[in-house]
PADREN-299349 format. One record per residue (C-alpha): residue number from 1; y, z, x; residue in three letters; chain. Coordinates in steps of 0.25 Angstrom, whole numbers, padded with zeros to 4 digits, always signed. Each point is the difference from the previous one (the first is absolute). Example, Ala and Ser with C-alpha at 12.3 -4.5 7.8 and 13.67 -1.06 7.14 Angstrom:
<atoms>
+-----+-------+-------+-------+-----+-------+
|   n |     y |     z |     x | res | chain |
+-----+-------+-------+-------+-----+-------+
|   1 | -0018 | +0031 | +0049 | ala |     A |
|   2 | +0014 | -0002 | +0006 | ser |     A |
+-----+-------+-------+-------+-----+-------+
</atoms>
This chain:
<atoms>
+-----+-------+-------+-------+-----+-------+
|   n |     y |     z |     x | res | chain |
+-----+-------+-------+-------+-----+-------+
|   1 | -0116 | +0182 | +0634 | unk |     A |
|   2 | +0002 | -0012 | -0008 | unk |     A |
|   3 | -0006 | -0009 | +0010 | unk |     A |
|   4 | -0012 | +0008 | +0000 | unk |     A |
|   5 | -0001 | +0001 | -0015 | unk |     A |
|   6 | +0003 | -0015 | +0000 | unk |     A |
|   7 | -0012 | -0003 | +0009 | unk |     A |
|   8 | -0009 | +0010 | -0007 | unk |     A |
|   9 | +0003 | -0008 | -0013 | unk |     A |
|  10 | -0003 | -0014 | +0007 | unk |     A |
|  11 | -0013 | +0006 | +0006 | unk |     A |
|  12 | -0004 | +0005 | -0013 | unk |     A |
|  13 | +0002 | -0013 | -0008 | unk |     A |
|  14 | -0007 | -0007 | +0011 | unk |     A |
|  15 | -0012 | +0009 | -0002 | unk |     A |
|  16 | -0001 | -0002 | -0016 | unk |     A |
|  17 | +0002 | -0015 | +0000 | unk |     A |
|  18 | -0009 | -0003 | +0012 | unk |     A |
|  19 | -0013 | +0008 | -0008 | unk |     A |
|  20 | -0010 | -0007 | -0008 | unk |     A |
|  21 | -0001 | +0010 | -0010 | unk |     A |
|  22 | +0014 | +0001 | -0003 | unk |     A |
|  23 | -0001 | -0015 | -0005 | unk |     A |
|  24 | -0014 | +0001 | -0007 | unk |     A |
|  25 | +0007 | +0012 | -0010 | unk |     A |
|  26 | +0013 | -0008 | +0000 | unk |     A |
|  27 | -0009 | -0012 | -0005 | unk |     A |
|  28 | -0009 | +0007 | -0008 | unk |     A |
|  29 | +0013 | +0006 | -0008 | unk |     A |
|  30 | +0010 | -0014 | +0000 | unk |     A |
|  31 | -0013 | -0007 | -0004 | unk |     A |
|  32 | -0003 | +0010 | -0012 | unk |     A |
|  33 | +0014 | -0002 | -0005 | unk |     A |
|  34 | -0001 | -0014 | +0000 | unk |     A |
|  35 | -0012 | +0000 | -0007 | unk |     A |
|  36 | +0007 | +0010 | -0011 | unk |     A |
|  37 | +0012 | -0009 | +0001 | unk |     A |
|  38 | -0007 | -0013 | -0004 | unk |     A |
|  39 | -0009 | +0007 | -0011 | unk |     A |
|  40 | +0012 | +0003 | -0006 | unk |     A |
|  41 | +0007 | -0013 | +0001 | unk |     A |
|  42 | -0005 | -0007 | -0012 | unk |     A |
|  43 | +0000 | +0012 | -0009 | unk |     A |
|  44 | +0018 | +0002 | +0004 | unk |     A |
|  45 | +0001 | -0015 | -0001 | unk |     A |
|  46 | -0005 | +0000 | -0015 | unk |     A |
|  47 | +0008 | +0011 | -0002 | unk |     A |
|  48 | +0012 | -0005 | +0004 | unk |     A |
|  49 | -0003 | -0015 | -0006 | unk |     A |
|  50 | +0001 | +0010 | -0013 | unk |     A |
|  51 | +0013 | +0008 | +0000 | unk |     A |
|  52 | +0006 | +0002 | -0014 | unk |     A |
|  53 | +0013 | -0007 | -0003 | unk |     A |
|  54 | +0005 | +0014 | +0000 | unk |     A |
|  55 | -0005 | +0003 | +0014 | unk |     A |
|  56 | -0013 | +0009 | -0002 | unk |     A |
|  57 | -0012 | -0003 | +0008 | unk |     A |
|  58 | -0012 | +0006 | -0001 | unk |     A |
|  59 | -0008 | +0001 | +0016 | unk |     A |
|  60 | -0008 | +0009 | -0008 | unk |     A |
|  61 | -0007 | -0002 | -0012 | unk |     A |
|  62 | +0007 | +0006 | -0012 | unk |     A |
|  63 | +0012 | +0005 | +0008 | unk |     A |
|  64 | +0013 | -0010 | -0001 | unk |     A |
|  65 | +0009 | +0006 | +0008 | unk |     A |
|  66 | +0012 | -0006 | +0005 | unk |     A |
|  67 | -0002 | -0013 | +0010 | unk |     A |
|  68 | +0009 | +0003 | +0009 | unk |     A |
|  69 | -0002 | +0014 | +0004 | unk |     A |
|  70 | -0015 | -0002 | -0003 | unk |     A |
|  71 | -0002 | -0009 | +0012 | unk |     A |
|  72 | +0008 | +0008 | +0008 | unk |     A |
|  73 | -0008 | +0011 | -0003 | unk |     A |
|  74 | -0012 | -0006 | +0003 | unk |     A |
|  75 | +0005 | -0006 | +0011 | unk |     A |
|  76 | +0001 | +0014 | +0007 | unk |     A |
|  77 | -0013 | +0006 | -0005 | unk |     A |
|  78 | -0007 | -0011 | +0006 | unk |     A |
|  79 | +0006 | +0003 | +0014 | unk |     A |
|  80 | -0002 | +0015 | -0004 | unk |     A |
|  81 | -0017 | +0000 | -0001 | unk |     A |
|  82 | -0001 | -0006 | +0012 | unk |     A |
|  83 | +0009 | +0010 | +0008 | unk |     A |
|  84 | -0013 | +0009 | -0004 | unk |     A |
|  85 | -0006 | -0006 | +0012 | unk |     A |
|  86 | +0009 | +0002 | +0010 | unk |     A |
|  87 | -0005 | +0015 | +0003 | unk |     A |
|  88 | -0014 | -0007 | +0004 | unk |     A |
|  89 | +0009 | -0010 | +0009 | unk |     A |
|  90 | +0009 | +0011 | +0004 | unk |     A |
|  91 | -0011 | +0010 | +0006 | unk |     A |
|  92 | -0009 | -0012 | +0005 | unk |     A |
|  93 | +0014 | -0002 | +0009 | unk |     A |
|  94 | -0001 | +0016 | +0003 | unk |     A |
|  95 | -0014 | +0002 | +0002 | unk |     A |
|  96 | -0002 | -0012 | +0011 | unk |     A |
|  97 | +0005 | +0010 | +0011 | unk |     A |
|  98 | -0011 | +0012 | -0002 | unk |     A |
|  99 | -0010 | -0012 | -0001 | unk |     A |
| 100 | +0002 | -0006 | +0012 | unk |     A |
| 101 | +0004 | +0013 | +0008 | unk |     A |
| 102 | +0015 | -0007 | +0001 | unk |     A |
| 103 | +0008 | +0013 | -0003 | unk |     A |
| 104 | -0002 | +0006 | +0013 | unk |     A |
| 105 | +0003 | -0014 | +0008 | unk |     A |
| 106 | +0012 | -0001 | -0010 | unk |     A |
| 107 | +0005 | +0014 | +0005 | unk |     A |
| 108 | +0000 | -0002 | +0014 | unk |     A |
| 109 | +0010 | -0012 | -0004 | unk |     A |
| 110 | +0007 | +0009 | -0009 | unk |     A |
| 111 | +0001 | +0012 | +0006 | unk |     A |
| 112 | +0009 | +0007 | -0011 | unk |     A |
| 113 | -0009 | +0003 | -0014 | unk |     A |
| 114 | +0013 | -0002 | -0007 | unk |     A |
| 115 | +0001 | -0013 | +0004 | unk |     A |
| 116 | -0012 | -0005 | -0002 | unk |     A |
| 117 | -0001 | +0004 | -0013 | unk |     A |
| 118 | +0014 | -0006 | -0004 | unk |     A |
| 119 | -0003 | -0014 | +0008 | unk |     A |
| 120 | -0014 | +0000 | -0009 | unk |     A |
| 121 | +0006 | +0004 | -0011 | unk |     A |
| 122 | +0013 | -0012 | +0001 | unk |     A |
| 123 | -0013 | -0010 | +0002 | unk |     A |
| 124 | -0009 | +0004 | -0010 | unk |     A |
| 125 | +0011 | +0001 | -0010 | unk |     A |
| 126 | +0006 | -0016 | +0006 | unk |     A |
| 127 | -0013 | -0006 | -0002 | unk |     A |
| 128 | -0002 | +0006 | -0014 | unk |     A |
| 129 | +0013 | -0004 | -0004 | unk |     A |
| 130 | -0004 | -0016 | +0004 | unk |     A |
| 131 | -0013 | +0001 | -0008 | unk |     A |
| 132 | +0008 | +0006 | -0011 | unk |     A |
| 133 | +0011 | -0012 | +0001 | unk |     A |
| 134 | -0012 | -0010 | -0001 | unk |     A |
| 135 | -0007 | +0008 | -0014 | unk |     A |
| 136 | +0014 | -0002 | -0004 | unk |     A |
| 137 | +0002 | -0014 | +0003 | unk |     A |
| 138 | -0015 | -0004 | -0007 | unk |     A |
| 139 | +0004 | +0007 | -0013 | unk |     A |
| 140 | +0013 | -0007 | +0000 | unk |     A |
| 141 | -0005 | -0013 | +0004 | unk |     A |
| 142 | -0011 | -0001 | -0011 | unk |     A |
| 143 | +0009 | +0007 | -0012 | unk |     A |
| 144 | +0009 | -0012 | +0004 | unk |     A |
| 145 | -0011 | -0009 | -0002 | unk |     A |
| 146 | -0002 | +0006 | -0013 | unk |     A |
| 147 | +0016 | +0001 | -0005 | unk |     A |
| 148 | +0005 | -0014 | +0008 | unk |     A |
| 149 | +0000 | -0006 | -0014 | unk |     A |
| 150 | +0007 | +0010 | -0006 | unk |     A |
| 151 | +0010 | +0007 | +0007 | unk |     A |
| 152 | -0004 | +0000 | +0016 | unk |     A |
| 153 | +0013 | +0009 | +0004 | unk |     A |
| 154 | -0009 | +0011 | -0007 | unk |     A |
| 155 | -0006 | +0003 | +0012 | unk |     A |
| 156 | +0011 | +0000 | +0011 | unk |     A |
| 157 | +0009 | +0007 | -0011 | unk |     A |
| 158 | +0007 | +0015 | +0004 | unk |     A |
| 159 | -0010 | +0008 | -0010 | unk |     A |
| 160 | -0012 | -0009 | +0007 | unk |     A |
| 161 | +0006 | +0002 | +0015 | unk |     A |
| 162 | +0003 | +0015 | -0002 | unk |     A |
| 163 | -0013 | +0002 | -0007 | unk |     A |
| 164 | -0007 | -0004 | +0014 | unk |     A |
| 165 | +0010 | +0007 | +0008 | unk |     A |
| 166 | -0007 | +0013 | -0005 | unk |     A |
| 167 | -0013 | -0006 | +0001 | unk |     A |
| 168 | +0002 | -0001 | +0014 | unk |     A |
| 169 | +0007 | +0014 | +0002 | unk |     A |
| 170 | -0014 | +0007 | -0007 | unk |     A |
| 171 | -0010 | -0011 | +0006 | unk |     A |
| 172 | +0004 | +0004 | +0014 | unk |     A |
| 173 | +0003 | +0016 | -0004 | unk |     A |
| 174 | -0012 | +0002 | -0006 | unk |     A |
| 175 | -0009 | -0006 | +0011 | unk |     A |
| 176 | +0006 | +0007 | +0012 | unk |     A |
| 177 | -0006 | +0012 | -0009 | unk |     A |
| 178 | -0014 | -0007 | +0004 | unk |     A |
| 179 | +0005 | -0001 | +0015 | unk |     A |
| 180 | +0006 | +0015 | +0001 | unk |     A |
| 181 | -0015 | +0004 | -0008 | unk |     A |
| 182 | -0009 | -0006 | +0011 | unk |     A |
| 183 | +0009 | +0005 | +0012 | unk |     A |
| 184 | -0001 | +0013 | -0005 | unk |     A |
| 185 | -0016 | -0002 | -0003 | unk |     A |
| 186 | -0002 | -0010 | +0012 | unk |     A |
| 187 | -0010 | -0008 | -0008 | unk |     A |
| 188 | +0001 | -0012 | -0008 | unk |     A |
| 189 | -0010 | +0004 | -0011 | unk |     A |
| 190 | +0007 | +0012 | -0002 | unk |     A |
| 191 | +0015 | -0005 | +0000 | unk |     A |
| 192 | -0006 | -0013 | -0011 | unk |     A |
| 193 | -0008 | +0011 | -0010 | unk |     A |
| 194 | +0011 | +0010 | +0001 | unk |     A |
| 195 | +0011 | -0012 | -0002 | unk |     A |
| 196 | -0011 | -0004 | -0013 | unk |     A |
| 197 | +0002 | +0016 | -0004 | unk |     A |
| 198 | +0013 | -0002 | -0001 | unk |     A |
| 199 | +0000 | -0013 | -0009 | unk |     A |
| 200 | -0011 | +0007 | -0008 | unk |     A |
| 201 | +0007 | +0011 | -0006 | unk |     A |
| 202 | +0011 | -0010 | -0005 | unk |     A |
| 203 | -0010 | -0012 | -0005 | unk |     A |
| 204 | -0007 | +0012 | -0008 | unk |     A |
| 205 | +0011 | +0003 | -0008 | unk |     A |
| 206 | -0006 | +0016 | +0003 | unk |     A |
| 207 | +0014 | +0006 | +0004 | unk |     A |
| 208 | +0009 | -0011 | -0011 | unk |     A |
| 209 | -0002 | +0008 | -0013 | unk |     A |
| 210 | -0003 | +0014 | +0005 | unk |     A |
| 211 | +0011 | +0002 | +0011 | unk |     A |
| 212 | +0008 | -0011 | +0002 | unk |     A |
| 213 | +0010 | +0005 | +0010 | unk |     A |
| 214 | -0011 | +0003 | +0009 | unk |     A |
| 215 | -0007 | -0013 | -0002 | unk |     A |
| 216 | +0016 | -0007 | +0006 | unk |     A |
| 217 | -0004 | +0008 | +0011 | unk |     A |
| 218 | -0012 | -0010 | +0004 | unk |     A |
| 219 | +0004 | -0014 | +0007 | unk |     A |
| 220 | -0003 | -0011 | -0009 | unk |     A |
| 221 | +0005 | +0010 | -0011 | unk |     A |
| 222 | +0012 | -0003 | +0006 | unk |     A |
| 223 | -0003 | -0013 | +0001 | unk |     A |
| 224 | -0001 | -0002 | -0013 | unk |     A |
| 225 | +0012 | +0007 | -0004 | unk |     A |
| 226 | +0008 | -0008 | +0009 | unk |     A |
| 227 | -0005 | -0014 | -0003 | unk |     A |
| 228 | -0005 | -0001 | -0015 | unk |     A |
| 229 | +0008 | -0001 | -0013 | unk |     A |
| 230 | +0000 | +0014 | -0005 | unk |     A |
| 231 | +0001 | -0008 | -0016 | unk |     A |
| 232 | -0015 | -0005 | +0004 | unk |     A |
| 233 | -0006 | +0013 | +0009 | unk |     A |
| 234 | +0000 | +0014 | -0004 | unk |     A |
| 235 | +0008 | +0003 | +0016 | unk |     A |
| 236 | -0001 | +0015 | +0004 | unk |     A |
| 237 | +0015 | +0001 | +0007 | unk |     A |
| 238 | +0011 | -0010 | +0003 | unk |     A |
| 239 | +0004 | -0009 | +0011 | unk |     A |
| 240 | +0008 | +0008 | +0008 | unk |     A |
| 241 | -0011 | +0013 | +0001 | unk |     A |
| 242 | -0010 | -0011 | +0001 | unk |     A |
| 243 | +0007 | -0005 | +0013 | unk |     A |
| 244 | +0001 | +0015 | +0006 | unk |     A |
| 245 | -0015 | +0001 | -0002 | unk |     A |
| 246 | -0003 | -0014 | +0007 | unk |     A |
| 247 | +0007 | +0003 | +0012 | unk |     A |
| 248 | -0004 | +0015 | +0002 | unk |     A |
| 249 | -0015 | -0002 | +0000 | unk |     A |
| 250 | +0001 | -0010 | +0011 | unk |     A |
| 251 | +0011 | +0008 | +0006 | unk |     A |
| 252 | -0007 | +0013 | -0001 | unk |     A |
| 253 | -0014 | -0006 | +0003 | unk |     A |
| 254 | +0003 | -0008 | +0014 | unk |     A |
| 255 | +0010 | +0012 | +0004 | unk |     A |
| 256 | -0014 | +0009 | +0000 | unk |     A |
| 257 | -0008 | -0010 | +0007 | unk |     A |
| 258 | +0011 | -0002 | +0011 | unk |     A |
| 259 | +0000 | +0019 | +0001 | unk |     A |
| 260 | -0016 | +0000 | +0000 | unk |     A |
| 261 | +0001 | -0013 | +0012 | unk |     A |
| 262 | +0008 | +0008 | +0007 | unk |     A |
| 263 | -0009 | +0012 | +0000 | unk |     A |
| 264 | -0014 | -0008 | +0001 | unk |     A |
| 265 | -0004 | -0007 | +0012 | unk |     A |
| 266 | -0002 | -0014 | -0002 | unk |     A |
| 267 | -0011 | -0007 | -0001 | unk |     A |
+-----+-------+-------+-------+-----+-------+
</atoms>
């Protein structure tokens, strides 16, 4: 079994990287962070040429805040608005079987539906997992460019390295959620405005004030709660709920698209 789960994983990874629209959405998304990135660049370095002699720096106009936890704060949240985008990415990686009629040829190769799912699952979630290690390391590699004058250990620092950590544990969470939503639908459109949905009810702020406990329900509601500074956000749970939530919707979602393959023909 774990030879065959093996293989299924290798074959899967080989099928993501070999398709050009894995690398145009992978572009599109490293080349908007970059642009983010140095947009920002000037605007951290003057802020940083600036700290106080007591340690406040002001990122944002009108806001000192202490330097230290500042960058790291903004370090994060820089990493954290482009794992947005990862749901797009995630059902683009999903959706290429049912556009190319692969499923059913990937069937015959895997007979067990179980399987399947749990070998495309693994891949989609490894390949997320490297995009996100390389949003990570463009955030870190310009806010070290913007603090080298200052204190350049800011960035690889424990606050700094666990702040990433969770980016990485929601970026890849909360993308299989894009995956498991277009197995489930077996279109890509339907997976990316449904994933869009989701982000929407959080970005809209319509849950935050009226019922907070369902807004931590919603994926990026938990991401929020997990990566933001609960001293600058109004956050609707705390971490630990907020990590329950990140891995049931993915959990839930992929486990319900893995029952309705196995009850569907594939096609």
């Amino acid at each position: 079994m774990v030879t065959v789960v093996l293989a299924g994983i290798r074959a899967e990874l080989t099928k993501i990287v070999t398709l050009r629209s894995t690398w145009i959405v992978t572009a599109a998304v490293l080349a908007l962070h970059l642009l983010i990135c140095m947009a920002n660049l000037r605007q951290n370095t003057e802020a940083v040429a600036t700290i106080t002699p007591d340690g406040l720096i002001e990122l944002f106009a009108g806001q000192p805040r202490p330097a230290y936890q500042a960058i790291v704060d903004f370090l994060v949240s820089s990493s954290f608005q482009m794992g947005l985008f990862l749901s797009v990415l995630a059902a683009v990686l999903a959706g290429q079987e049912f556009r190319a009629h692969q499923l059913g040829q990937s069937v015959l190769a895997v007979p067990g539906r179980g399987v399947l799912v749990t070998t495309k699952t693994v891949a989609v979630a490894a390949y997320l997992l490297t995009v996100s290690l390389v949003i990570a390391a463009i955030s870190t590699a310009f806010m070290y460019a913007a603090v080298r004058g200052w204190d350049p250990a800011v960035v690889t620092s424990g606050g700094a390295l666990r702040g990433q950590g969770r980016f990485l544990i929601f970026a890849v969470l909360s993308a299989l959620v894009g995956y498991a939503l277009t197995l489930l639908s077996r279109s890509t459109l339907i997976g990316i405005v449904a994933s869009v949905a989701l982000i929407a009810v959080t970005m809209t702020q319509a849950l935050a004030g009226s019922a907070p406990a369902l807004d931590a329900l919603f994926p990026l509601s938990a991401g929020r709660n997990l990566l933001l500074n609960p001293a600058d956000s109004r956050l609707t749970a705390g971490p630990v709920h907020a990590l329950v939530v990140l891995v049931s919707w993915p959990s839930l979602t992929t486990a319900i698209a893995g029952l309705l393959l196995s009850r569907r023909d594939a096609r």
